[in-house]
C-alpha positions, 0 to 999 in steps of 0.5 A, a space after each residue: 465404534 464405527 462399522 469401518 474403524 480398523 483395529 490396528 492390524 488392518 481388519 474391521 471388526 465385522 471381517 475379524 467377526 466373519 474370519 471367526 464365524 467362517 473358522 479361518 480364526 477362533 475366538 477364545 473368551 476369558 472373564 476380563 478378555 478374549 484373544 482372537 486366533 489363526 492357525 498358520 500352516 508352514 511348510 515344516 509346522 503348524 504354528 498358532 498365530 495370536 491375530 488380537 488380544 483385548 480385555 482389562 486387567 491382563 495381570 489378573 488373567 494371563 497364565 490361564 490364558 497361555 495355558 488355554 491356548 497351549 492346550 488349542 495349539 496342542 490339540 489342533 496340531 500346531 508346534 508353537 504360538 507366535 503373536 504379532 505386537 507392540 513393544 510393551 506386550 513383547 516384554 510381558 510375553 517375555 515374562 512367559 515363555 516366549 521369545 523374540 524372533 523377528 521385528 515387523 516394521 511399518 511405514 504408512 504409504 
């Protein structure tokens, strides 16, 4: 993969590499996968925010998943988890636990 391809939410990996290595996102690893994180800071709460999720098989692996980022969000303070994402992972989120606040639209200029 090139240096300059951009996942789709806009980061090249070196940068989500440096955001990880700087601590402004955190970098959980699973044996099919890893999820890459930021915590947000709003005025009433903290909130972890997953920024990409990678890995095969997701079926096999998420309920350990959620319960490791439960425990993080838990343990740095933050009252809820969000993540930003397509259609298709929205429906399997819903299958656990969470729900839809807001859509996020997008037109290429």
């Amino acid at each position: 993969m090139p240096s300059a391809h951009k996942v789709r939410l806009g980061y090249t990996l070196e940068e989500l590499e440096k955001r990880v290595e700087s601590g402004l996102m955190q970098a959980h690893a699973f044996p099919k996968g890893a999820v890459i994180t930021q915590i947000d800071n709003y005025p009433e709460e903290r909130v972890l925010h997953v920024v990409l999720l990678v890995g095969k098989d997701l079926n096999s692996w998420d309920v350990g998943v959620l319960e490791k980022l439960q425990k993080f969000a838990r343990e740095n303070g933050c009252k809820a988890i969000e993540a930003d994402c397509r259609p298709g992972m929205a429906k399997f989120l819903e299958k656990h636990g969470f729900r839809r606040t807001k859509i996020k639209m997008r037109n290429e200029t």
